[in-house]
DOVEX-742869 format. One line per field, with one value per atom (N, C-alpha, C, CB): residue number from 1; residue in three letters; atom name; x, y, z. Coordinates in steps of 0.1 Angstrom, whole numbers, always signed. Glycine has a CB too. Example, Ala and Ser with C-alpha at 12.3 -4.5 7.8 and 13.67 -1.06 7.14 Angstrom:
DOVEX-742869
k [1, 1, 1, 1, 2, 2, 2, 2]
r [ALA, ALA, ALA, ALA, SER, SER, SER, SER]
a [N, CA, C, CB, N, CA, C, CB]
px [+132, +123, +132, +113, +128, +137, +129, +141]
py [-57, -45, -33, -45, -22, -11, +0, -6]
pz [+78, +78, +78, +90, +71, +71, +79, +57]
***
This chain:
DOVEX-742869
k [1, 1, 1, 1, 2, 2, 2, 2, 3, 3, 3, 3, 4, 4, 4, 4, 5, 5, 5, 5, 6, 6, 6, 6, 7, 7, 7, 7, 8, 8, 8, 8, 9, 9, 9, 9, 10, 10, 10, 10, 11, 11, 11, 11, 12, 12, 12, 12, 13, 13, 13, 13, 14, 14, 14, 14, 15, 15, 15, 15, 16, 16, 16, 16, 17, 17, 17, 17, 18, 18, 18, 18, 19, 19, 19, 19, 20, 20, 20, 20, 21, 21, 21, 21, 22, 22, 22, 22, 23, 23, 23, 23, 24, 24, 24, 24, 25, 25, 25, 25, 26, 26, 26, 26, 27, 27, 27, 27, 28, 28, 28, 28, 29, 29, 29, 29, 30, 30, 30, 30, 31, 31, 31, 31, 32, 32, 32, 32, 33, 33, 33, 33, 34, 34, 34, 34, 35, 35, 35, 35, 36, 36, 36, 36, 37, 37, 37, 37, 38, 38, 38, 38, 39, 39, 39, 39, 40, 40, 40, 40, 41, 41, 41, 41, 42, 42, 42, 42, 43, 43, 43, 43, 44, 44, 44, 44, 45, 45, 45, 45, 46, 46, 46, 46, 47, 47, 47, 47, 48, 48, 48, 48, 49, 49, 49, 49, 50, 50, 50, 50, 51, 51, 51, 51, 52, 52, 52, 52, 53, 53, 53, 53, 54, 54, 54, 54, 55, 55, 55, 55, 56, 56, 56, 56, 57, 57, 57, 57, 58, 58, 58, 58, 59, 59, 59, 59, 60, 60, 60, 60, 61, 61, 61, 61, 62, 62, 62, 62, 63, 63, 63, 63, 64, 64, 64, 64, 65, 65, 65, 65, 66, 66, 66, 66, 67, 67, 67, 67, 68, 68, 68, 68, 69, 69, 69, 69, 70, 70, 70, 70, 71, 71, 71, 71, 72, 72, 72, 72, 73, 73, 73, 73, 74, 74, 74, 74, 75, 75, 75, 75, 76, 76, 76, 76, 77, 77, 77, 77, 78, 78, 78, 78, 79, 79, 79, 79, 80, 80, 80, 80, 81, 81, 81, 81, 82, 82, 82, 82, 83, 83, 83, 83, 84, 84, 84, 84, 85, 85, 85, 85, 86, 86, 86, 86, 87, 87, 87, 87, 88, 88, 88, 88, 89, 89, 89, 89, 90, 90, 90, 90, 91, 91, 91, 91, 92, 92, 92, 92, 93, 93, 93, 93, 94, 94, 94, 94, 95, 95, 95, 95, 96, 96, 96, 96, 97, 97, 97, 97, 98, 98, 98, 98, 99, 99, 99, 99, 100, 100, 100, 100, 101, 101, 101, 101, 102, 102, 102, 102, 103, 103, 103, 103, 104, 104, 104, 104, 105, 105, 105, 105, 106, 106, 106, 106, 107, 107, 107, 107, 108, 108, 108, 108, 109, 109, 109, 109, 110, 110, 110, 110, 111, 111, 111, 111, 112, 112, 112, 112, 113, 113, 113, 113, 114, 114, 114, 114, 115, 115, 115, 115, 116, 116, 116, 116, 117, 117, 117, 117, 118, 118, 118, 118, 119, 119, 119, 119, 120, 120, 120, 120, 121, 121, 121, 121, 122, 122, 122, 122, 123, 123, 123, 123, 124, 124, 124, 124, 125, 125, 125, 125, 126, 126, 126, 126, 127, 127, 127, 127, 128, 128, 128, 128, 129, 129, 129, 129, 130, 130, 130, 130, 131, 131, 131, 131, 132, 132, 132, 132, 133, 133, 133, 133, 134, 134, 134, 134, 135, 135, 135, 135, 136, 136, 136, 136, 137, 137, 137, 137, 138, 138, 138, 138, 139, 139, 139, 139, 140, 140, 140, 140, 141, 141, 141, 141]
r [UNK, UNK, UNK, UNK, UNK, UNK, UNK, UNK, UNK, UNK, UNK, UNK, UNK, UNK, UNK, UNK, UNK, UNK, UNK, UNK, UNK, UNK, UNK, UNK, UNK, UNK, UNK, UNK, UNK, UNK, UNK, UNK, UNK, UNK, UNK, UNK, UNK, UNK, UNK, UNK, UNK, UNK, UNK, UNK, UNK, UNK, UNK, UNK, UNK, UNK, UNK, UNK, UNK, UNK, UNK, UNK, UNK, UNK, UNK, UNK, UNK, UNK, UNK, UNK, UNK, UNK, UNK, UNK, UNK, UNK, UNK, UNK, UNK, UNK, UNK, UNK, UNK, UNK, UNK, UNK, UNK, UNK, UNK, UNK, UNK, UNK, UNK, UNK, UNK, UNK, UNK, UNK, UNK, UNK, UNK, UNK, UNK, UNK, UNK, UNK, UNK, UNK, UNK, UNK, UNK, UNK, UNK, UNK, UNK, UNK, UNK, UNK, UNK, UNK, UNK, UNK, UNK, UNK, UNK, UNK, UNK, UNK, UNK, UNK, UNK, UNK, UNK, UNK, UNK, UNK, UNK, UNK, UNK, UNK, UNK, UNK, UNK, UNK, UNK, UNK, UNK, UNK, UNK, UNK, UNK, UNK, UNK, UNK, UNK, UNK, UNK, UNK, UNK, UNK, UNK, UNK, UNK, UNK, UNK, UNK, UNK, UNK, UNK, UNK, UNK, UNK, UNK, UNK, UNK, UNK, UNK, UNK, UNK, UNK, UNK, UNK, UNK, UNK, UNK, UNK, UNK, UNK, UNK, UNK, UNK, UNK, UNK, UNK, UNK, UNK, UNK, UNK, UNK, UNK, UNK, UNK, UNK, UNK, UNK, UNK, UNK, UNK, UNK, UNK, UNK, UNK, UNK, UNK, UNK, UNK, UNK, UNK, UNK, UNK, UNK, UNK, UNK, UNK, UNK, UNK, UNK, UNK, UNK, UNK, UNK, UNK, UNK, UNK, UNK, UNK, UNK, UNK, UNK, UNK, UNK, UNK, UNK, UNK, UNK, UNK, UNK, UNK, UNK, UNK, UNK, UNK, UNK, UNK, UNK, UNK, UNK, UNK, UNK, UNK, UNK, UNK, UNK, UNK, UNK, UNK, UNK, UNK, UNK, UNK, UNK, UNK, UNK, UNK, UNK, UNK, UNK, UNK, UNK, UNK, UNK, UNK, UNK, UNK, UNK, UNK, UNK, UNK, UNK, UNK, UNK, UNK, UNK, UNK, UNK, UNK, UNK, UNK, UNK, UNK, UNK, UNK, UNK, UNK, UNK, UNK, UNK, UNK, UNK, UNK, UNK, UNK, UNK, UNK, UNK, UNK, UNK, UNK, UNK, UNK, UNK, UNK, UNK, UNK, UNK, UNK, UNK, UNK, UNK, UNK, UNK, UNK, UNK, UNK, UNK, UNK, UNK, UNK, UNK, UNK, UNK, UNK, UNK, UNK, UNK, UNK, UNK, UNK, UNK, UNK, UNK, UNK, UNK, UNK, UNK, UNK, UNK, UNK, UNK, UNK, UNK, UNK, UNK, UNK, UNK, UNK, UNK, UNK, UNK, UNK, UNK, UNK, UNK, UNK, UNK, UNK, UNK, UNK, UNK, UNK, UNK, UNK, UNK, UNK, UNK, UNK, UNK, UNK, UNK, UNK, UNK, UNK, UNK, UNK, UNK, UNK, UNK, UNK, UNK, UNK, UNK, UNK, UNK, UNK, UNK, UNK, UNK, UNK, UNK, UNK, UNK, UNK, UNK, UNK, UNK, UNK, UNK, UNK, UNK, UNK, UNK, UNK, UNK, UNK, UNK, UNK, UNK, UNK, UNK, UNK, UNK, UNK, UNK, UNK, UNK, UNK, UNK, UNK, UNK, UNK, UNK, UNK, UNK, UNK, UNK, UNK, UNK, UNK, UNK, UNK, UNK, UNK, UNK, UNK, UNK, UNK, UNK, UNK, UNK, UNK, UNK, UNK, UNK, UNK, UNK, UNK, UNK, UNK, UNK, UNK, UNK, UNK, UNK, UNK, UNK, UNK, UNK, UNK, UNK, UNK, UNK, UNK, UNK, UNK, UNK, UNK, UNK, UNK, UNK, UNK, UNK, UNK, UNK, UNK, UNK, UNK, UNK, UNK, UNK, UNK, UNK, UNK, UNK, UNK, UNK, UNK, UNK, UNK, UNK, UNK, UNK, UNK, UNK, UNK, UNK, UNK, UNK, UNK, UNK, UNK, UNK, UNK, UNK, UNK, UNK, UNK, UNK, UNK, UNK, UNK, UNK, UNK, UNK, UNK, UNK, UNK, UNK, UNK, UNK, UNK, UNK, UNK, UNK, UNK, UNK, UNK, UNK, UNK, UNK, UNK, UNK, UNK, UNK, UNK, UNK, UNK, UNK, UNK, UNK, UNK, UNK, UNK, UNK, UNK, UNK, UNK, UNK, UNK, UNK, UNK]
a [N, CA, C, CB, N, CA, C, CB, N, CA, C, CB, N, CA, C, CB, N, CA, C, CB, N, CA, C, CB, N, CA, C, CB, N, CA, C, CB, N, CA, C, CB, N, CA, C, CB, N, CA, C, CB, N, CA, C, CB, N, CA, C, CB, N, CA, C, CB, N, CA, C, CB, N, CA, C, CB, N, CA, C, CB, N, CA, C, CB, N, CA, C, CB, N, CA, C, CB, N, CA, C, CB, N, CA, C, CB, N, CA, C, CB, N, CA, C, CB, N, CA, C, CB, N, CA, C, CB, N, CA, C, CB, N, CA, C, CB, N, CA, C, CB, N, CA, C, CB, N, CA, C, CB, N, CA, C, CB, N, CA, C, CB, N, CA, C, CB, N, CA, C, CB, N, CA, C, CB, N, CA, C, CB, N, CA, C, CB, N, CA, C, CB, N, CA, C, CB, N, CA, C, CB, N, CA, C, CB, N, CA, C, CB, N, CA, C, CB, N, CA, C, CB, N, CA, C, CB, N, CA, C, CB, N, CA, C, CB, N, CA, C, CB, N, CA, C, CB, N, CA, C, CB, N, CA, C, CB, N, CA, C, CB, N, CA, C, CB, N, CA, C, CB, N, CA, C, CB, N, CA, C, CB, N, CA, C, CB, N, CA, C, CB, N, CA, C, CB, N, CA, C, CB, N, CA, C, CB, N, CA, C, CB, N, CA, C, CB, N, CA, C, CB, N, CA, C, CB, N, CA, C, CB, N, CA, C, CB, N, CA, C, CB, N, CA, C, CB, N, CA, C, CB, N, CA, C, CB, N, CA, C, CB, N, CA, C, CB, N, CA, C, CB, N, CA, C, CB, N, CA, C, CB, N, CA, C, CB, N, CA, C, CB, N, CA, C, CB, N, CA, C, CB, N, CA, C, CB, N, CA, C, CB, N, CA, C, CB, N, CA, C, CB, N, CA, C, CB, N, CA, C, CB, N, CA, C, CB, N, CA, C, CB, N, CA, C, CB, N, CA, C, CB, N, CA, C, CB, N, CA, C, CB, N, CA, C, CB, N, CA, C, CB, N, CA, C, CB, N, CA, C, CB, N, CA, C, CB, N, CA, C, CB, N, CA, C, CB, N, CA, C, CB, N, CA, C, CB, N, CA, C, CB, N, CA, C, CB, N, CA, C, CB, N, CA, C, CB, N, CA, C, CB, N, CA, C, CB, N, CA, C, CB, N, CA, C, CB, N, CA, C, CB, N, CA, C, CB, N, CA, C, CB, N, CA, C, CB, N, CA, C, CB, N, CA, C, CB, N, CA, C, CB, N, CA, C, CB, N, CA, C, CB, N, CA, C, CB, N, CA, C, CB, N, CA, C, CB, N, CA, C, CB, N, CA, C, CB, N, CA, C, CB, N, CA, C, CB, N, CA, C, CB, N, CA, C, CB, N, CA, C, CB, N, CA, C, CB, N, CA, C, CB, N, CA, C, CB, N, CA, C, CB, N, CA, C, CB, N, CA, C, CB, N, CA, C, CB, N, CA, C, CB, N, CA, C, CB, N, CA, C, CB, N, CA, C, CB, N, CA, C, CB]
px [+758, +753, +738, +757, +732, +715, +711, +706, +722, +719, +719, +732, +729, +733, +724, +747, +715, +706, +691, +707, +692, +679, +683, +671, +689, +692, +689, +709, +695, +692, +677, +704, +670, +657, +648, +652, +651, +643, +647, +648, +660, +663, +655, +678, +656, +646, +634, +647, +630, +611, +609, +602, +619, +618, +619, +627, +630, +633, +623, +648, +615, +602, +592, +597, +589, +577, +578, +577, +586, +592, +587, +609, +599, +603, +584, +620, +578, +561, +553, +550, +558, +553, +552, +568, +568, +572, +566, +588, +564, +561, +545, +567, +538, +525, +524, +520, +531, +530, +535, +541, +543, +542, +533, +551, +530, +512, +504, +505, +503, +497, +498, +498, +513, +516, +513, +529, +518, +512, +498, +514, +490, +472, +473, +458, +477, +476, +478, +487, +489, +494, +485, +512, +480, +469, +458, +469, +451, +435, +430, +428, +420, +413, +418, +416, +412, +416, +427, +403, +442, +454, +452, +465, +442, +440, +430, +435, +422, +411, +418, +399, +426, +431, +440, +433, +450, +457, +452, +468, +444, +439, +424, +441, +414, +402, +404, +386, +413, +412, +421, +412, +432, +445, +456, +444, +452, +460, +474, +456, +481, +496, +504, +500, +500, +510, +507, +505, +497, +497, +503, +486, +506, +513, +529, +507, +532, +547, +551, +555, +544, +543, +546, +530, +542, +535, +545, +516, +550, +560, +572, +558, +576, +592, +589, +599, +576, +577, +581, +557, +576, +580, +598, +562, +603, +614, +622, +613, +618, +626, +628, +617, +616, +617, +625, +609, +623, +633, +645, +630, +653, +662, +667, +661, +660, +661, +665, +651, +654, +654, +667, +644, +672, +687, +696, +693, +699, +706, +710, +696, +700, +697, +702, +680, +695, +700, +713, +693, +716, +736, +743, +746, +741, +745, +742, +736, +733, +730, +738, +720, +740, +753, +744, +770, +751, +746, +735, +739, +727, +721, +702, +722, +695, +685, +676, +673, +668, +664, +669, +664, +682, +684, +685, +701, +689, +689, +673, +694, +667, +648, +645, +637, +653, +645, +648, +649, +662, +669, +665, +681, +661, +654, +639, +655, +638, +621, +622, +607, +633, +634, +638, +648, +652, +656, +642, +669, +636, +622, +618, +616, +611, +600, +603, +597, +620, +628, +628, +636, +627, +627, +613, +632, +603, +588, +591, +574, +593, +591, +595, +596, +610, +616, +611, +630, +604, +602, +586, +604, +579, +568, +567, +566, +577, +584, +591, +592, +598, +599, +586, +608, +581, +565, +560, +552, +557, +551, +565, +552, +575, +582, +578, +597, +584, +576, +567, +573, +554, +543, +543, +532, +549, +549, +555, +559, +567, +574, +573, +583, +556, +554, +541, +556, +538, +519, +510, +515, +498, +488, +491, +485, +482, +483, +490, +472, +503, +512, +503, +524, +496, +486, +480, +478, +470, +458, +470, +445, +478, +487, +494, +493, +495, +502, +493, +505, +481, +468, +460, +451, +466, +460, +455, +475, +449, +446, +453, +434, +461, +472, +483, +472, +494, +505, +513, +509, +519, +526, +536, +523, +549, +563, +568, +572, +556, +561, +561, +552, +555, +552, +568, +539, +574, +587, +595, +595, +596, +602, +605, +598, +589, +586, +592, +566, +587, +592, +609, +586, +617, +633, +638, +647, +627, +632, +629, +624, +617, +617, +631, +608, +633, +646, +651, +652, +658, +671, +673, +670, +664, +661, +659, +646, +656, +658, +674, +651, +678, +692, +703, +694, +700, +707, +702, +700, +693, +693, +699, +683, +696, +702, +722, +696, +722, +738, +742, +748, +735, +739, +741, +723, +734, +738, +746, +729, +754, +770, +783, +774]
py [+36, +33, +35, +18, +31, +34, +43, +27, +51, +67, +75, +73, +70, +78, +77, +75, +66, +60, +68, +44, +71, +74, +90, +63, +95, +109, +111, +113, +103, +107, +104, +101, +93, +95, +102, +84, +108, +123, +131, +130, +135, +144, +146, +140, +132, +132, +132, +122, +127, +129, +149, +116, +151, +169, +173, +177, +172, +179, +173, +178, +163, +162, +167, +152, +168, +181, +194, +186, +200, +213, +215, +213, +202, +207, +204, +197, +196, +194, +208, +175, +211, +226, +236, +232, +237, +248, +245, +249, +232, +233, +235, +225, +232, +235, +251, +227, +255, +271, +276, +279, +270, +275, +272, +271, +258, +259, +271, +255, +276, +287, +300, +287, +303, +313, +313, +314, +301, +302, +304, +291, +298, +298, +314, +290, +320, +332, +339, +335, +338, +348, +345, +349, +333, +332, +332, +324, +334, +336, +322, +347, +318, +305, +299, +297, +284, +277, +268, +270, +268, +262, +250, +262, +241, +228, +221, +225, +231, +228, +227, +242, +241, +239, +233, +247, +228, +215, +201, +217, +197, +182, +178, +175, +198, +191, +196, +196, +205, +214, +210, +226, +201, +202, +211, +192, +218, +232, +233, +243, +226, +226, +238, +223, +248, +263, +262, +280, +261, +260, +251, +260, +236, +225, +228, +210, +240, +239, +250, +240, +258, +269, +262, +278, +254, +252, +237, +250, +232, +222, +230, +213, +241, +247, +255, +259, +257, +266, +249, +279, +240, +228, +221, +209, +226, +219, +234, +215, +239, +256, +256, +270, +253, +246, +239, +240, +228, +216, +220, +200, +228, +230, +242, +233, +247, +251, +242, +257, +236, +229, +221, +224, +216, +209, +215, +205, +223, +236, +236, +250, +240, +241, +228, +243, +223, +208, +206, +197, +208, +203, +214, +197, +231, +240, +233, +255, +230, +230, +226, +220, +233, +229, +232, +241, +225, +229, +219, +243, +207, +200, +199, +210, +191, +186, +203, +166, +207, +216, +228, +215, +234, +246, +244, +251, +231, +230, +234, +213, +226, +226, +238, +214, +248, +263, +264, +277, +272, +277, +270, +276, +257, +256, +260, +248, +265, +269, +287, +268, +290, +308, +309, +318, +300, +302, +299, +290, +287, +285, +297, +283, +305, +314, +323, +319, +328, +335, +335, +333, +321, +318, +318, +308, +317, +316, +333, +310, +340, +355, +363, +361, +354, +361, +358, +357, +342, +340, +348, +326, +351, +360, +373, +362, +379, +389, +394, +387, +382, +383, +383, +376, +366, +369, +381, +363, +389, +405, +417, +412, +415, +423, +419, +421, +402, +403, +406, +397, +404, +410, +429, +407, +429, +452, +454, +466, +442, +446, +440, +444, +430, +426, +433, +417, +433, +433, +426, +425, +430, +422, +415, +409, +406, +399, +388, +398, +387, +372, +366, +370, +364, +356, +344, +362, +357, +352, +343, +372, +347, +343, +327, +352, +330, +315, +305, +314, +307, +295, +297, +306, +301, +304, +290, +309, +285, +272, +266, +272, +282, +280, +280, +290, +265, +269, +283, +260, +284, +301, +301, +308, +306, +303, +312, +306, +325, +332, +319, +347, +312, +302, +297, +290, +296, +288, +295, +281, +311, +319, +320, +328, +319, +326, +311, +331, +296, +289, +284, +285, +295, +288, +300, +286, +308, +320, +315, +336, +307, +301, +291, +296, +283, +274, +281, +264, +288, +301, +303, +314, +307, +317, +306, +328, +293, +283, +280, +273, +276, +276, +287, +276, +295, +311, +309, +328, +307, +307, +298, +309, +285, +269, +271, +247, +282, +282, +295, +280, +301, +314, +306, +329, +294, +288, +281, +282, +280, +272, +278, +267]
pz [+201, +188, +187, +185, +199, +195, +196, +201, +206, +211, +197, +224, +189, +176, +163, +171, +164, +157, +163, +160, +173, +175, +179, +187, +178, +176, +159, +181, +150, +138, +132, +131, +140, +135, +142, +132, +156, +162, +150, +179, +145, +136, +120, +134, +120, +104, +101, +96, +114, +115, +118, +134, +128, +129, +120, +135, +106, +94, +84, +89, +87, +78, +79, +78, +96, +98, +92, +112, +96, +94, +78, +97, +69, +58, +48, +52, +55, +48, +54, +56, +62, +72, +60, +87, +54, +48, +34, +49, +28, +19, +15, +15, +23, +25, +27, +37, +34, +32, +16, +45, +13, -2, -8, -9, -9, -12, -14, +0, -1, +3, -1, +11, -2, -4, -23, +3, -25, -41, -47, -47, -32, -37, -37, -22, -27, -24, -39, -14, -48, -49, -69, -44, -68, -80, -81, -85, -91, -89, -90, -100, -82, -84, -73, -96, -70, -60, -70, -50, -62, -67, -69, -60, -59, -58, -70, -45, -70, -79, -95, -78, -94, -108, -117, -109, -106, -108, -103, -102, -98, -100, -104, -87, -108, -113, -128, -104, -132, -142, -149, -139, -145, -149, -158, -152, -150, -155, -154, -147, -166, -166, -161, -179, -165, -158, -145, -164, -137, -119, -117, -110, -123, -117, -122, -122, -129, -129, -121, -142, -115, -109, -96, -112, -90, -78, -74, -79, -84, -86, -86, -97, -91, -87, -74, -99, -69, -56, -45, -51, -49, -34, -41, -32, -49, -55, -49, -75, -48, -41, -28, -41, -23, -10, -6, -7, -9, -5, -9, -11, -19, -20, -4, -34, +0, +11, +24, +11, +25, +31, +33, +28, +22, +24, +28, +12, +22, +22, +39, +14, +45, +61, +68, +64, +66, +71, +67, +65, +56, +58, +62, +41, +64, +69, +88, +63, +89, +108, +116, +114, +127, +136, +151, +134, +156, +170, +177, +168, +167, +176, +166, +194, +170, +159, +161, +163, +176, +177, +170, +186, +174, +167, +146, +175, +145, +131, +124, +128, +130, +128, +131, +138, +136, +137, +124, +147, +123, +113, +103, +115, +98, +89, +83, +90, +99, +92, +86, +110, +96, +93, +80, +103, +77, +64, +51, +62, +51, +50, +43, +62, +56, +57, +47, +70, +50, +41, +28, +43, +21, +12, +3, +14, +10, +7, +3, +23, +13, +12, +1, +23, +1, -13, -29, -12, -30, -40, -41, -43, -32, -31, -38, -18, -31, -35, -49, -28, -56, -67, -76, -70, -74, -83, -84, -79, -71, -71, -83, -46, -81, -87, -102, -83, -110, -122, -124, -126, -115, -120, -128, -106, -114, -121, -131, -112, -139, -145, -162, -138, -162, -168, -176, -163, -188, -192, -183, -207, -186, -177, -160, -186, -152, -141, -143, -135, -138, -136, -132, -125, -123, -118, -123, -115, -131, -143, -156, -153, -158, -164, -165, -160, -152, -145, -148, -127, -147, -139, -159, -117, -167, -184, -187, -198, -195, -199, -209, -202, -218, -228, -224, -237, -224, -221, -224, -226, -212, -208, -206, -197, -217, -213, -199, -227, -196, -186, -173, -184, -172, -161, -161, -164, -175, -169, -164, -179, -169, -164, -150, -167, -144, -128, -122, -122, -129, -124, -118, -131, -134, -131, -121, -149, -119, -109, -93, -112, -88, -80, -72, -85, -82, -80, -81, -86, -90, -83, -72, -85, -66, -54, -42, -57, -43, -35, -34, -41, -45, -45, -39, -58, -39, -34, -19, -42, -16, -3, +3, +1, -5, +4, +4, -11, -11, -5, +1, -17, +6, +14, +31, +13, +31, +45, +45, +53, +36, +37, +40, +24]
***
């Protein structure tokens, strides 16, 4: 009984690392992929299009993240990789798409996202984020 107790909270403190790991790289990968500092622009500027931008990239995430976690077999370690690969995967792909809208769009998605004028393309890139979270969290089932 305590053995099974304390296997499941080595398990959930690991899938918390990991899953704050991954979402901080989305962070990142989002600072990356906008102009301006992300942080600045959502908590000095309050720039509603980077906080929905940057709020479906960690809701994408975690949808990953779950996804992984109730796919894991095999033990807390191998679960907590495979969550991070699937993860990374997931960061890459929604990366990947923002870059594809952008070519396929007028002007810089970017400059776009981070506008001061609400931007319905932001909801766009946003419900394509969760998509693409979702697709991945269920490609590991």
């Amino acid at each position: 009984m305590i053995e099974d107790f304390t296997g499941a909270v080595i398990g959930a403190v690991a899938y918390s690392v990991v899953g704050i790991a991954l979402m901080v790289l989305g962070y990142l990968v989002t600072d990356w992929l906008t102009p301006g500092r992300l942080g600045d622009l959502i908590w000095t500027h309050k720039n509603k299009n980077a906080a929905i931008l940057l709020t479906s990239n960690v809701i994408g995430v975690g949808l990953i993240v779950v996804g992984a976690i109730w796919a894991s077999e095999g033990g807390v370690v191998r679960g907590v990789i495979s969550t991070f690969v699937f993860g990374v995967i997931g960061l890459g792909a929604m990366a990947f798409a923002f870059l594809i809208v952008d070519l396929l769009t007028p002007g810089k998605l970017g400059e776009t996202m981070v506008s001061e004028e609400p931007q319905p393309a932001v909801w766009v890139n946003a419900a394509m984020h969760l998509a693409l979270g979702g697709v991945i969290a269920m490609a590991l089932s």
